[in-house]
Each structure stands twice: as C-alpha cells, then as structure tokens.
Biopython code that builds the backbone (N, CA, C, O; Angstrom):
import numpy as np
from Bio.PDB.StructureBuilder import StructureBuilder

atoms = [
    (1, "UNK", "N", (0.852, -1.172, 0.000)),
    (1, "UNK", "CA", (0.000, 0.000, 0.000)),
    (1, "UNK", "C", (0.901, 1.239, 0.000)),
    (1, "UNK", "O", (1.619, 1.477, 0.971)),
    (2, "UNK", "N", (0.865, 2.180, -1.281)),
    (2, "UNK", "CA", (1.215, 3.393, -1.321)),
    (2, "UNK", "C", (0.589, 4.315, -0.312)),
    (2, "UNK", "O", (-0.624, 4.303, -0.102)),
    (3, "UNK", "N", (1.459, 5.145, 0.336)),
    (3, "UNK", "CA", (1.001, 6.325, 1.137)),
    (3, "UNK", "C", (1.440, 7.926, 0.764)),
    (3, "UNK", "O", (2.450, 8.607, 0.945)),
    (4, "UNK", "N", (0.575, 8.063, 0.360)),
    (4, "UNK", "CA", (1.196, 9.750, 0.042)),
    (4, "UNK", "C", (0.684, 10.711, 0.824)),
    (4, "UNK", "O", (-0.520, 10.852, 1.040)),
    (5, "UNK", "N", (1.876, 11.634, 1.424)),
    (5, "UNK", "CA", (1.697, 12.830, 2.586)),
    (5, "UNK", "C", (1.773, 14.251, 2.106)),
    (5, "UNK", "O", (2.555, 14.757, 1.300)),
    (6, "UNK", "N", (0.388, 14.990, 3.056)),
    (6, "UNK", "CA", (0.472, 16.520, 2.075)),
    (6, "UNK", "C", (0.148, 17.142, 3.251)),
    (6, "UNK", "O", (-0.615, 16.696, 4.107)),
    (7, "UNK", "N", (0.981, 18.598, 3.286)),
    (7, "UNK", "CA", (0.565, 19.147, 4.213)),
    (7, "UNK", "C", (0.897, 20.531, 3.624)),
    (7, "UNK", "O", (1.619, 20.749, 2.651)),
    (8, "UNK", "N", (-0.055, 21.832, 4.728)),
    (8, "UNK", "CA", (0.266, 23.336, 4.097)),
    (8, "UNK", "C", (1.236, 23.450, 4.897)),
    (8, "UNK", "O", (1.407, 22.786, 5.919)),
    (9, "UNK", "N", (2.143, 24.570, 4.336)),
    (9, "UNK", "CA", (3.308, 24.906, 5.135)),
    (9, "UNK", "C", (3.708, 25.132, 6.558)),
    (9, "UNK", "O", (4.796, 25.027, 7.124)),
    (10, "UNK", "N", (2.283, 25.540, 7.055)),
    (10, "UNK", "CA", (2.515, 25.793, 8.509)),
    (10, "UNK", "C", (2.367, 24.469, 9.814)),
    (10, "UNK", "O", (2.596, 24.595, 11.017)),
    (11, "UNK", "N", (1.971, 23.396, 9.164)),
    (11, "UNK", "CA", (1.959, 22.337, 9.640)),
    (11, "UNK", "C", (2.973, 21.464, 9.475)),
    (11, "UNK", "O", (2.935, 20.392, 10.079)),
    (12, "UNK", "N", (4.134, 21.808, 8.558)),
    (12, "UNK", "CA", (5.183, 21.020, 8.399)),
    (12, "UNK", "C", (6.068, 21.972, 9.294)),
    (12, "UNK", "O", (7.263, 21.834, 9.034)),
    (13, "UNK", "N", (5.850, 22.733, 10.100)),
    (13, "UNK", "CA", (7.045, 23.235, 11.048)),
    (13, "UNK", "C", (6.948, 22.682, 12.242)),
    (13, "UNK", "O", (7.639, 23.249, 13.088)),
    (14, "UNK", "N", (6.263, 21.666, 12.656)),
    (14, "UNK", "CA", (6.616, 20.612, 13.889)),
    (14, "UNK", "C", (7.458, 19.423, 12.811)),
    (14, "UNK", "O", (7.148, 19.074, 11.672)),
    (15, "UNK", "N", (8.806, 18.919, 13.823)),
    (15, "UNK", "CA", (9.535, 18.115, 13.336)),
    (15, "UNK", "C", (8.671, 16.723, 13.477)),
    (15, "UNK", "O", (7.866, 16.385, 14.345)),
    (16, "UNK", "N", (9.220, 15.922, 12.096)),
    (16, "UNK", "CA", (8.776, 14.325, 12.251)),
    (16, "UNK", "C", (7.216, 14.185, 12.203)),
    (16, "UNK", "O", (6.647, 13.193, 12.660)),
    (17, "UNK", "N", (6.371, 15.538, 11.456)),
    (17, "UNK", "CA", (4.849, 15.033, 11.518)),
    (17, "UNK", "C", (4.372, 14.243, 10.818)),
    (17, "UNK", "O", (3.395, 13.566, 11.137)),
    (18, "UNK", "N", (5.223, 14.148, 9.261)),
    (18, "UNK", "CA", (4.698, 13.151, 8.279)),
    (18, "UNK", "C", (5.025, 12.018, 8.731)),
    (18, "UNK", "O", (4.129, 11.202, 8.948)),
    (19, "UNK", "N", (5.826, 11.821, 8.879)),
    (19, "UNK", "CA", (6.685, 10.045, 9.801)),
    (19, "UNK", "C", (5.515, 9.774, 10.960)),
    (19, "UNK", "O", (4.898, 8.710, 10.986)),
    (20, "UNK", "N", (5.318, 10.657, 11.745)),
    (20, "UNK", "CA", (4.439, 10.494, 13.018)),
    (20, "UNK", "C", (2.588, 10.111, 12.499)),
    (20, "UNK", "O", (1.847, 9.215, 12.903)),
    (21, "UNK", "N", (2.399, 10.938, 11.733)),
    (21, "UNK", "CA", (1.078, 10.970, 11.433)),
    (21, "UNK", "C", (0.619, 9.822, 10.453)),
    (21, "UNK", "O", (-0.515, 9.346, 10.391)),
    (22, "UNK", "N", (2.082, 9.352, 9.448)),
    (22, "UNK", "CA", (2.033, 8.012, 8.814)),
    (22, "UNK", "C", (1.760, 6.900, 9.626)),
    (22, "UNK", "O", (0.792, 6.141, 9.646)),
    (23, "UNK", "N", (2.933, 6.947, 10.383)),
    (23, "UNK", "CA", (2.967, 5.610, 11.246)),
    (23, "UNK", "C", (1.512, 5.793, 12.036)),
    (23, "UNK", "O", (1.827, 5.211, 13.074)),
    (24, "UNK", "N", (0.389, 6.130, 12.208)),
    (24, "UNK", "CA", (-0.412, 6.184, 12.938)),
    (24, "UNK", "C", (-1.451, 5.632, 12.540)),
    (24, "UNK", "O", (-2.135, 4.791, 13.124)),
    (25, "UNK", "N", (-1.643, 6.258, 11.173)),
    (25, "UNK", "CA", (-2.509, 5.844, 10.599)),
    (25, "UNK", "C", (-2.461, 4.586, 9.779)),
    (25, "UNK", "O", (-3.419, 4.154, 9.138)),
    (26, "UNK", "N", (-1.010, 3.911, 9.862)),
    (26, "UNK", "CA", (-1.102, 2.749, 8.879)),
    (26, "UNK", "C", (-1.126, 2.169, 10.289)),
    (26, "UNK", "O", (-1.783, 1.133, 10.394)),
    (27, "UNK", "N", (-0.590, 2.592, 11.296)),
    (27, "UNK", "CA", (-1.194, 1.287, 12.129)),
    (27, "UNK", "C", (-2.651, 0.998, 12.495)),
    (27, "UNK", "O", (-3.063, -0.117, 12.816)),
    (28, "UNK", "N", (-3.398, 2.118, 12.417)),
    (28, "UNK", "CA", (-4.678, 1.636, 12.623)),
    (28, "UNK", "C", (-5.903, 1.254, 11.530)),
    (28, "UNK", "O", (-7.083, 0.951, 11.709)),
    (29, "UNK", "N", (-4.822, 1.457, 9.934)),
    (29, "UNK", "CA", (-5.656, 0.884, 8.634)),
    (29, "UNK", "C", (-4.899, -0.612, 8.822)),
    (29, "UNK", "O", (-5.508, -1.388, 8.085)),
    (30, "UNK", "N", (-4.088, -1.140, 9.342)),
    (30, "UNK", "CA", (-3.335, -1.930, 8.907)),
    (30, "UNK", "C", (-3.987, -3.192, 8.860)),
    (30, "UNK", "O", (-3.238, -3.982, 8.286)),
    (31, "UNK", "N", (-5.044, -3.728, 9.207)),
    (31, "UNK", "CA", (-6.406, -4.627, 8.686)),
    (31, "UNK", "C", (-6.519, -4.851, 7.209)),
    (31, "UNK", "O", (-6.294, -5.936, 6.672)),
    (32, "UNK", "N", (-6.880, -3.764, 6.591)),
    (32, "UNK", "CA", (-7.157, -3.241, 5.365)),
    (32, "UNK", "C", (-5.603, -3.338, 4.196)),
    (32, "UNK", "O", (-5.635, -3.604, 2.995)),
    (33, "UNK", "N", (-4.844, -3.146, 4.716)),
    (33, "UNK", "CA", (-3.430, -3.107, 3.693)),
    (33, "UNK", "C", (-3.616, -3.842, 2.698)),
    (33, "UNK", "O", (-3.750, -3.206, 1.653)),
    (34, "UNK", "N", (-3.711, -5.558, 2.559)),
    (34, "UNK", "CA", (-3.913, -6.217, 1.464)),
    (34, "UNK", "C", (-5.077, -5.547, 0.767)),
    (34, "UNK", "O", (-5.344, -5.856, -0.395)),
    (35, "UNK", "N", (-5.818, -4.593, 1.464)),
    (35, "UNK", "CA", (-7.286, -4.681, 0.184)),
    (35, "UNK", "C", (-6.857, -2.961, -0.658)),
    (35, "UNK", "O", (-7.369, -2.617, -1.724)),
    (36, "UNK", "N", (-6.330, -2.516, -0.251)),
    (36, "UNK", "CA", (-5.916, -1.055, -0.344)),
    (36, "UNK", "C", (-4.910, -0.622, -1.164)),
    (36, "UNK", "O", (-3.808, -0.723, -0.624)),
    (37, "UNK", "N", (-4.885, -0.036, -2.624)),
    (37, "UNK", "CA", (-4.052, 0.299, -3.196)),
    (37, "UNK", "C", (-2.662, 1.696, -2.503)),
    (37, "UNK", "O", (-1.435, 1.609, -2.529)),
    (38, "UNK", "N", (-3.378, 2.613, -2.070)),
    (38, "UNK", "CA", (-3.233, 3.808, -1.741)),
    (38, "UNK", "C", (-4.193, 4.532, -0.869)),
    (38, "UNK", "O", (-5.423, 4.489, -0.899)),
    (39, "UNK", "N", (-3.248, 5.341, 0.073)),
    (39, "UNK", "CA", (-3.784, 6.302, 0.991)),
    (39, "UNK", "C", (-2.920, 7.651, 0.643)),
    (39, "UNK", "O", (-1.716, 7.744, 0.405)),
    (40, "UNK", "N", (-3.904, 8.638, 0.691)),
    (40, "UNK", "CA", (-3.772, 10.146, 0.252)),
    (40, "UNK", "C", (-4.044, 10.741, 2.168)),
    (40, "UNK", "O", (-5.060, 10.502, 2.819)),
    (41, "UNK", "N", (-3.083, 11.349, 2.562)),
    (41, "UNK", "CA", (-3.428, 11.973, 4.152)),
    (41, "UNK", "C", (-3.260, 13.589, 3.721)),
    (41, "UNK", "O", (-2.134, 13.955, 3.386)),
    (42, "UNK", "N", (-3.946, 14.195, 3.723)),
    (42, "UNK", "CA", (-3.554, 15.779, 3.789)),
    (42, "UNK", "C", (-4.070, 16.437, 5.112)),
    (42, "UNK", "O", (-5.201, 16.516, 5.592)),
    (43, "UNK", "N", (-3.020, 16.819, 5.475)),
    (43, "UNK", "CA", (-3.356, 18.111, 6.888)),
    (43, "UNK", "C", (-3.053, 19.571, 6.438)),
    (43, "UNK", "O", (-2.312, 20.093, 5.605)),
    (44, "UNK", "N", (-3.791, 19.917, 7.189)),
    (44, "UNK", "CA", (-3.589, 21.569, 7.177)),
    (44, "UNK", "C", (-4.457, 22.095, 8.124)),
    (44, "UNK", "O", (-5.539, 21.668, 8.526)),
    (45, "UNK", "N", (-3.687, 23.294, 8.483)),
    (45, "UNK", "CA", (-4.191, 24.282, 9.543)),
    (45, "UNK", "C", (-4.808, 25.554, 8.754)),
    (45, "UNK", "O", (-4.276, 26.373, 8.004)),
    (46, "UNK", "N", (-6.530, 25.354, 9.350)),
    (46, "UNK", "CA", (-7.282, 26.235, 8.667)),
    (46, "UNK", "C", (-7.254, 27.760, 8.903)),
    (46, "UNK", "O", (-7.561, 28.524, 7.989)),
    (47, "UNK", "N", (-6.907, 28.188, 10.062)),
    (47, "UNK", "CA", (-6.779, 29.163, 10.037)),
    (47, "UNK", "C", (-5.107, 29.799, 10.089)),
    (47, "UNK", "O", (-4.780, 30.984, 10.022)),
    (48, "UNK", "N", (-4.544, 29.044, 10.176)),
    (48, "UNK", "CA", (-3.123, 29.611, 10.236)),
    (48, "UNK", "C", (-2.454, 29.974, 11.186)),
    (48, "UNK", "O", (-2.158, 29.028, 11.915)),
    (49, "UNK", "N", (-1.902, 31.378, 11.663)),
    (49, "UNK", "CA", (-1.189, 31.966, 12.333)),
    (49, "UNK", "C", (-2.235, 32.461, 13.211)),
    (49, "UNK", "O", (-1.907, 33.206, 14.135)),
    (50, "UNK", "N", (-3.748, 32.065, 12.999)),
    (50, "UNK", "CA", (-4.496, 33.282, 14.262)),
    (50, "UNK", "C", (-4.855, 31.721, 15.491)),
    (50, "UNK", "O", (-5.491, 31.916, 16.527)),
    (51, "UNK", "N", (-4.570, 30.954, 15.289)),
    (51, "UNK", "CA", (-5.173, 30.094, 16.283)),
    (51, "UNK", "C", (-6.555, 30.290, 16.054)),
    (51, "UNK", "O", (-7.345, 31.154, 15.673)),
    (52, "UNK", "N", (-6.491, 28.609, 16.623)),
    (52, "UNK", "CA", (-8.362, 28.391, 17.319)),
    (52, "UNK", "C", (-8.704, 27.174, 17.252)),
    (52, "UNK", "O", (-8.176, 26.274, 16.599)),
    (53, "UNK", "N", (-9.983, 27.122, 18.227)),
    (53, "UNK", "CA", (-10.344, 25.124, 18.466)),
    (53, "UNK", "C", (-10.559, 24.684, 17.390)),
    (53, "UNK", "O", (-11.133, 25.274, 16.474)),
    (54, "UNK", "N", (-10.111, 23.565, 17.378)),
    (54, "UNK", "CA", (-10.048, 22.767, 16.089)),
    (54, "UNK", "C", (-9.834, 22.990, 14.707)),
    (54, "UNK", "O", (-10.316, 22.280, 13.825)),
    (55, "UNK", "N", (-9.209, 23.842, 14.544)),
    (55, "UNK", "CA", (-8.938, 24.651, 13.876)),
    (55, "UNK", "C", (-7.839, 23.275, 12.819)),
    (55, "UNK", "O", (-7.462, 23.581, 11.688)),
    (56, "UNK", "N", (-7.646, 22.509, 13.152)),
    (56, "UNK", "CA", (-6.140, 21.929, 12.288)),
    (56, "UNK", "C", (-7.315, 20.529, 11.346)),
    (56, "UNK", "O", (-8.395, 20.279, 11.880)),
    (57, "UNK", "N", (-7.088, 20.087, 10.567)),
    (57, "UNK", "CA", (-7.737, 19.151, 9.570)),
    (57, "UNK", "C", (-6.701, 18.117, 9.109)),
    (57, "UNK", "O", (-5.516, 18.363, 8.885)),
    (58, "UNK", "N", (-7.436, 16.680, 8.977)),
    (58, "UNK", "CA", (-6.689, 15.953, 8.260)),
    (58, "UNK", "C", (-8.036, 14.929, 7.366)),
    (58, "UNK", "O", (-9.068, 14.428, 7.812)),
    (59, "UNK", "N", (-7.515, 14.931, 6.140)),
    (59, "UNK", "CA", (-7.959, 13.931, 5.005)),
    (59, "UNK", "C", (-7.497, 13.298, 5.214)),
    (59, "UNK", "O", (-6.397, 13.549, 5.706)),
    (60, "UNK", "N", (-8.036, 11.467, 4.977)),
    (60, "UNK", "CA", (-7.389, 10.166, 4.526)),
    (60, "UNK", "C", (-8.118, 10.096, 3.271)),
    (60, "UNK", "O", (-9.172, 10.732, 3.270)),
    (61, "UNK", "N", (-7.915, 9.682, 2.554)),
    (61, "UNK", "CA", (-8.549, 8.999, 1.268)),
    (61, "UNK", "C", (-8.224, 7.730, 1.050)),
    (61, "UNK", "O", (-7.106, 7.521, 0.580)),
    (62, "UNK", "N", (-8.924, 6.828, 1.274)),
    (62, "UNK", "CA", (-8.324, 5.563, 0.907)),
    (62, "UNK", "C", (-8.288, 5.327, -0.634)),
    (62, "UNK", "O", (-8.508, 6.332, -1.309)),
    (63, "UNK", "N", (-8.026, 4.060, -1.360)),
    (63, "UNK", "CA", (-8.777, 3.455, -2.515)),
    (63, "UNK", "C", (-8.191, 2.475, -2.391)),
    (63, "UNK", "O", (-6.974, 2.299, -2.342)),
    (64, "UNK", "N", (-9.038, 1.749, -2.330)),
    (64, "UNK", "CA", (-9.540, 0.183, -1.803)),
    (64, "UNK", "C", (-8.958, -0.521, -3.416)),
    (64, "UNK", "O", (-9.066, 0.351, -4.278)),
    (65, "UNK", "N", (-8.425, -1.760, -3.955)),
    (65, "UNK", "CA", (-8.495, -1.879, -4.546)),
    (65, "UNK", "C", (-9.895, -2.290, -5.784)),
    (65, "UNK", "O", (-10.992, -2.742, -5.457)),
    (66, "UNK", "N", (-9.588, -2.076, -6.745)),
    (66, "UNK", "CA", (-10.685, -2.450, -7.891)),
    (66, "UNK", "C", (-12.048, -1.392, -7.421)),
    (66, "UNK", "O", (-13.020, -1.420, -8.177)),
    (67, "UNK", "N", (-12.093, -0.751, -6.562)),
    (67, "UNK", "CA", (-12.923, 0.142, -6.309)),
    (67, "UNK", "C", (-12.636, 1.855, -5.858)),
    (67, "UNK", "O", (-11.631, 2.548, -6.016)),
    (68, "UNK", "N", (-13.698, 2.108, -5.370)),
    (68, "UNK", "CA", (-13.727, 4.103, -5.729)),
    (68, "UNK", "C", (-13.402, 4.115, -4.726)),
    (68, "UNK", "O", (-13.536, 3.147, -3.977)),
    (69, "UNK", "N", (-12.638, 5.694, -4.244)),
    (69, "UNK", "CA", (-12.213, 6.059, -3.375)),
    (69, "UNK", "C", (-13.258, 6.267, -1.811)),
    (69, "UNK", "O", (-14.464, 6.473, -1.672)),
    (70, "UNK", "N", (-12.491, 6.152, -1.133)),
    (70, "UNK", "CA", (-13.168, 6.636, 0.595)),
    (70, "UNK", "C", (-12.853, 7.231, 1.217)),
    (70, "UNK", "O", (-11.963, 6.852, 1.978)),
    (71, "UNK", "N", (-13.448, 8.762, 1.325)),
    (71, "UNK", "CA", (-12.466, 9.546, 1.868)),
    (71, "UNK", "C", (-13.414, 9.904, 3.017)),
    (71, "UNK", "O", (-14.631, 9.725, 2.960)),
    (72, "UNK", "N", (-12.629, 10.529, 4.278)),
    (72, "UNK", "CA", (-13.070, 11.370, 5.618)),
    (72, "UNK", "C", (-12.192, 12.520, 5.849)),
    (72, "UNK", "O", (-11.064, 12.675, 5.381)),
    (73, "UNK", "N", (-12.788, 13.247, 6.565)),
    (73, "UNK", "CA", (-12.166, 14.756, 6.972)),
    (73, "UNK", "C", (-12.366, 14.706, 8.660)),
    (73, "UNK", "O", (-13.492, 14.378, 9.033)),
    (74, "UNK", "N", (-11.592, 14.938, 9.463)),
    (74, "UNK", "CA", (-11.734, 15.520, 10.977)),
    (74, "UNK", "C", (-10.979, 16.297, 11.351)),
    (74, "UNK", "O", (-9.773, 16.193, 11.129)),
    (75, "UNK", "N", (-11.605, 17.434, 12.125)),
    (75, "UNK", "CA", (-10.953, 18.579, 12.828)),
    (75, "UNK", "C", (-10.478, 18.076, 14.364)),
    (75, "UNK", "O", (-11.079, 17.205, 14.993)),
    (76, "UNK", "N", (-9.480, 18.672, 14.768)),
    (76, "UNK", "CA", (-9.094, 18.931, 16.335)),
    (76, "UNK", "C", (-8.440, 20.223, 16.219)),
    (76, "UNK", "O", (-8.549, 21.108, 15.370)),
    (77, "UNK", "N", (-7.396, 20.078, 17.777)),
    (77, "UNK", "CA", (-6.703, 21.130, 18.195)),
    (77, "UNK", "C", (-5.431, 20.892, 17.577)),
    (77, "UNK", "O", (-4.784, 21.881, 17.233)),
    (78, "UNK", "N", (-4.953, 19.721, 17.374)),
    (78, "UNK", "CA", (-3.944, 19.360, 16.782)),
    (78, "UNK", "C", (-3.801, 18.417, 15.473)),
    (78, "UNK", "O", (-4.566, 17.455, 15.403)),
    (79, "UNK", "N", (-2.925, 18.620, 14.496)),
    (79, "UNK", "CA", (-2.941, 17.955, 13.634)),
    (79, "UNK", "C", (-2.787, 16.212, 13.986)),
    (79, "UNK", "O", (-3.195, 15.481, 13.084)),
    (80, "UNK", "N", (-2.390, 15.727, 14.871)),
    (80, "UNK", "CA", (-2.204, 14.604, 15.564)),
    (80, "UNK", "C", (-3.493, 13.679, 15.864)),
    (80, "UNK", "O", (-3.738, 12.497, 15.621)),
    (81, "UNK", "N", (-4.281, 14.813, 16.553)),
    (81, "UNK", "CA", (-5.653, 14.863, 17.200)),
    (81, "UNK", "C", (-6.160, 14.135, 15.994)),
    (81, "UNK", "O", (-6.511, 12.962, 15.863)),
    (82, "UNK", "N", (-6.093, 15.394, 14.922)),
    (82, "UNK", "CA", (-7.230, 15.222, 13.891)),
    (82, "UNK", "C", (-6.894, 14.213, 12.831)),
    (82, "UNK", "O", (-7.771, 14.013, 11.990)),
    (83, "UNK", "N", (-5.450, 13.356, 12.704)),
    (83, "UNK", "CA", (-5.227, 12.110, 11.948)),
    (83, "UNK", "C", (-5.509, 11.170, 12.846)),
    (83, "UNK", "O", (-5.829, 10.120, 12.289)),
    (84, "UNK", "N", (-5.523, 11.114, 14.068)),
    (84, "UNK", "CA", (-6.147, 9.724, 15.063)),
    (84, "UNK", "C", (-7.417, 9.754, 14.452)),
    (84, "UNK", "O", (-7.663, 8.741, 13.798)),
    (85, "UNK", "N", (-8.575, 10.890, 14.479)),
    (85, "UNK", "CA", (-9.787, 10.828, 14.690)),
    (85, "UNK", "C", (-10.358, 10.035, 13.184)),
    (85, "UNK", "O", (-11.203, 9.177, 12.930)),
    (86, "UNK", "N", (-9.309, 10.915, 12.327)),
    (86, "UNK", "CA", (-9.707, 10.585, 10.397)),
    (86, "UNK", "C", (-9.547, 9.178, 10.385)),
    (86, "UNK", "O", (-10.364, 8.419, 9.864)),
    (87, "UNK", "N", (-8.721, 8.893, 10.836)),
    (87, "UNK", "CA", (-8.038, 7.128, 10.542)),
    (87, "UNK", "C", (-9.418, 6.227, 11.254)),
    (87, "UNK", "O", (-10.094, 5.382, 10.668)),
    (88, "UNK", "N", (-9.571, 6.673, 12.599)),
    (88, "UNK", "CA", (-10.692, 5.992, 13.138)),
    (88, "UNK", "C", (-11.900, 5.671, 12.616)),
    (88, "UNK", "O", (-12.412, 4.552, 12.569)),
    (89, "UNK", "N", (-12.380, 6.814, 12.182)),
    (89, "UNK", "CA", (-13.359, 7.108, 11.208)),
    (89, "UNK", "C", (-13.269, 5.985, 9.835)),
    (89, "UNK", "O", (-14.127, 5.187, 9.458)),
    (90, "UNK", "N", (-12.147, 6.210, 9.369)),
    (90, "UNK", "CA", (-11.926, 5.502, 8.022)),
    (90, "UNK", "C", (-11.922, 4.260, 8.434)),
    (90, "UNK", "O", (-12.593, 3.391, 7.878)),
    (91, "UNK", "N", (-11.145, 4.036, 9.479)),
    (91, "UNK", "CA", (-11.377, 2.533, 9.747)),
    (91, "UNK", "C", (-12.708, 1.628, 9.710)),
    (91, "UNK", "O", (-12.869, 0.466, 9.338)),
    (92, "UNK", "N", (-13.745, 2.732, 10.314)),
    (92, "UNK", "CA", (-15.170, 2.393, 10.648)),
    (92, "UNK", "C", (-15.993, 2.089, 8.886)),
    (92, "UNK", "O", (-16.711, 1.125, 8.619)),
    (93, "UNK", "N", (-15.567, 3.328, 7.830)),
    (93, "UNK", "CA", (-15.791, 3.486, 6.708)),
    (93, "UNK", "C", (-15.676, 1.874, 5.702)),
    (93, "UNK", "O", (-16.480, 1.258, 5.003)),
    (94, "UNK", "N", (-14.190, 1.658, 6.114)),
    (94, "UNK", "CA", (-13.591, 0.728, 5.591)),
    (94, "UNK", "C", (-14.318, -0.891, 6.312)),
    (94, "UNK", "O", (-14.591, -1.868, 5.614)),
    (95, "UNK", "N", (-14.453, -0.840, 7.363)),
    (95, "UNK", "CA", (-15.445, -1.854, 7.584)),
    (95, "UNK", "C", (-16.429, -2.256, 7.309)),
    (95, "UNK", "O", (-16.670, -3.459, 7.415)),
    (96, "UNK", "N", (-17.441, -1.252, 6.803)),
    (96, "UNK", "CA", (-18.813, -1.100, 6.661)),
    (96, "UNK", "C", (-18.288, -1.450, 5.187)),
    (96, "UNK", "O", (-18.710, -2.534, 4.786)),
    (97, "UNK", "N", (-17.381, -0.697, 4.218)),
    (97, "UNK", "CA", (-17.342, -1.385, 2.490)),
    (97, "UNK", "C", (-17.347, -2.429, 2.646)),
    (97, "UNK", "O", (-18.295, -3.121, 2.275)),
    (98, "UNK", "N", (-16.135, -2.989, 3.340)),
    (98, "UNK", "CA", (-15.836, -4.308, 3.002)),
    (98, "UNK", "C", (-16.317, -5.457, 3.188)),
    (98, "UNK", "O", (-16.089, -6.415, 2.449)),
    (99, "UNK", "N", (-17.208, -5.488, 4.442)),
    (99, "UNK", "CA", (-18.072, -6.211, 5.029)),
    (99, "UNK", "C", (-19.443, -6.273, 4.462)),
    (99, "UNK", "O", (-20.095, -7.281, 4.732)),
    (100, "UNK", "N", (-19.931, -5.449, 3.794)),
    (100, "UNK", "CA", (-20.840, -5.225, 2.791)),
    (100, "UNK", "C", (-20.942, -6.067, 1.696)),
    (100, "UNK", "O", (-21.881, -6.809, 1.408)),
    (101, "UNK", "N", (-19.690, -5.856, 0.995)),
    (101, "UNK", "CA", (-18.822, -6.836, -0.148)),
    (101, "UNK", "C", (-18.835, -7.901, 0.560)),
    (101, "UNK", "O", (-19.687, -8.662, 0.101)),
    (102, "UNK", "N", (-18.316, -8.332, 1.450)),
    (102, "UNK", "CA", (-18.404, -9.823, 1.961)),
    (102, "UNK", "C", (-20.226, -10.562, 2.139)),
    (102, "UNK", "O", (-20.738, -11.625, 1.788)),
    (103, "UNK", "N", (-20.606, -9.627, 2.686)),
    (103, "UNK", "CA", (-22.025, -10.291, 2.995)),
    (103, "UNK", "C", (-22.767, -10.642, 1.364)),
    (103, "UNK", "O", (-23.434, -11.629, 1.054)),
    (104, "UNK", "N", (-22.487, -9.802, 0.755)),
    (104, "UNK", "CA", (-23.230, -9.955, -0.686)),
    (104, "UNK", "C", (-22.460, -10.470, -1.787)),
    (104, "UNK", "O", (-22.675, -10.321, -2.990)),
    (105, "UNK", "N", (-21.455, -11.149, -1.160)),
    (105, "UNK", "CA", (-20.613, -12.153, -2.027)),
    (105, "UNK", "C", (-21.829, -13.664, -1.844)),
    (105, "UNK", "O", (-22.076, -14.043, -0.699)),
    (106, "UNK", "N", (-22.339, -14.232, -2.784)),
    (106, "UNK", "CA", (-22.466, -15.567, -3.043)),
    (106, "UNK", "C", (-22.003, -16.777, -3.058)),
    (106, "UNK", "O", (-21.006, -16.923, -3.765)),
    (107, "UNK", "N", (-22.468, -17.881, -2.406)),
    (107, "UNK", "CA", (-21.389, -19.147, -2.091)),
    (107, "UNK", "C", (-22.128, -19.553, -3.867)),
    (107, "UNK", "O", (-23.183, -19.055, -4.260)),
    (108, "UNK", "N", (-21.609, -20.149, -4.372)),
    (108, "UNK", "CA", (-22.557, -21.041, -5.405)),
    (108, "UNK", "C", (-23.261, -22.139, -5.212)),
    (108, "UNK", "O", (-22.979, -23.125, -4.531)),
    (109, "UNK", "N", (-24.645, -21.801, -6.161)),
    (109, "UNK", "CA", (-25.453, -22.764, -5.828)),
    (109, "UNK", "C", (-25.395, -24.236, -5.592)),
    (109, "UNK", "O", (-25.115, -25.031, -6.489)),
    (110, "UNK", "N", (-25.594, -24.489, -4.688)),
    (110, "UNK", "CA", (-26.139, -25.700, -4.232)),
    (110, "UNK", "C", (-26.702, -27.127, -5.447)),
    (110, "UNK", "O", (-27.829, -27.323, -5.903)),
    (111, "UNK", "N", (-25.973, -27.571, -5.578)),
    (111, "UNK", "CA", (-26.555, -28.803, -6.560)),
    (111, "UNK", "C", (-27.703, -29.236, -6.339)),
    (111, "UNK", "O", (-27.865, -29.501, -5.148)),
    (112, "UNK", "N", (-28.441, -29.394, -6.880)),
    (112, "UNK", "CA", (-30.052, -29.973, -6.740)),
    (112, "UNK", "C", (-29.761, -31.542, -6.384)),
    (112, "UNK", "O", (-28.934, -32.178, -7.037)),
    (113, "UNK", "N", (-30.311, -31.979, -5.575)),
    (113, "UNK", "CA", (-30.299, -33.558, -5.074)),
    (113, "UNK", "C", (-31.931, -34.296, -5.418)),
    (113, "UNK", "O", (-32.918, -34.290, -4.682)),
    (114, "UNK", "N", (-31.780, -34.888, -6.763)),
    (114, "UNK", "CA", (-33.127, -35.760, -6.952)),
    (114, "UNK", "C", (-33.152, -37.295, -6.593)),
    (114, "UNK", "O", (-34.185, -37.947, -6.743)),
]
sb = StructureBuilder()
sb.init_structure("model")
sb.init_model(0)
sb.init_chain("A")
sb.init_seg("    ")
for serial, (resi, resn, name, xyz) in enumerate(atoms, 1):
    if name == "N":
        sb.init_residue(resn, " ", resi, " ")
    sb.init_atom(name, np.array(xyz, "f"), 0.0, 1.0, " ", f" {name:<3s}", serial, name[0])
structure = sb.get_structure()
C-alpha cells in the first residue's frame, strides 16, 4: 500500500509530523493493507497563524483496490488529534465497504439432489 503525505506549510514546522502521522494511521488501517491500493493523508491548519479550536484538519482517502475512493475529513486542536480521529473514522468506513462486499458475495449454488 502506497502512502502519500500533504501538508500546508505551517503544519510542516513541527519536526517528524509526516513520519508520526504516517505511522499512525497505517497502524490503525493496517487490517485493510492487502485490500488497499493507496492512501492520500492531507493536513492543514485552517486558520493559520491566528489560532483556534479545532482549527487543524486531516484527510485520509483511501482506494480500496478495484474500487472508488473513501475519503473522511476531521478537525481537532492538533494535527495529531485530527489524523487519530480521520483514521478511526476511516477505519469504521472501511469496515462497513468491506463487510458489505463480503455479505453480498455468493457461495454457489447448491446442486439440486433428486
């Protein structure tokens, strides 16, 4: 599983966030890895330099293989905050696809016994 990291400038001035915010979130997709081509994470701080609650955002986007993308958005106080919360979320997302797909997968029919 490809992971690609994006962030606005003012969120890449804490050291080690992409490393930190990676490792976080692949540990808590890490269920999902075999089914998952790529994850897209973007953070950014919405308001910038003025502060404020929850103010910081992070995207996951998954894409699952052979299928469309799944994406979530969550705010906190910290960019940290708000990739725990996205991943959680996605995790929940990613359960509900896949398990979906599983339930409405078909065993094949049953041979008729005369």
């Amino acid at each position: 599983m490809q992971v690609q990291f994006n962030s606005d400038s003012s969120v890449m001035g804490t050291e080690n966030v992409a490393t930190r915010i990676e490792e976080a979130v692949r540990a808590k997709l890490a269920r999902f890895e075999d089914r998952l081509t790529r994850l897209e994470i973007h953070v950014r701080d919405e308001n910038g330099p003025k502060h404020g609650g929850d103010d910081k955002s992070c995207t996951i986007e998954a894409r699952p293989a052979g299928g469309r993308a799944i994406g979530v958005t969550e705010h906190a106080a910290t960019v940290d905050d708000a990739a725990r919360l996205a991943a959680a979320t996605l995790a929940q997302r990613l359960d509900r696809h896949f398990g979906k797909s599983e339930r409405h997968g078909h065993d094949p029919r049953p041979e008729k016994v005369g």
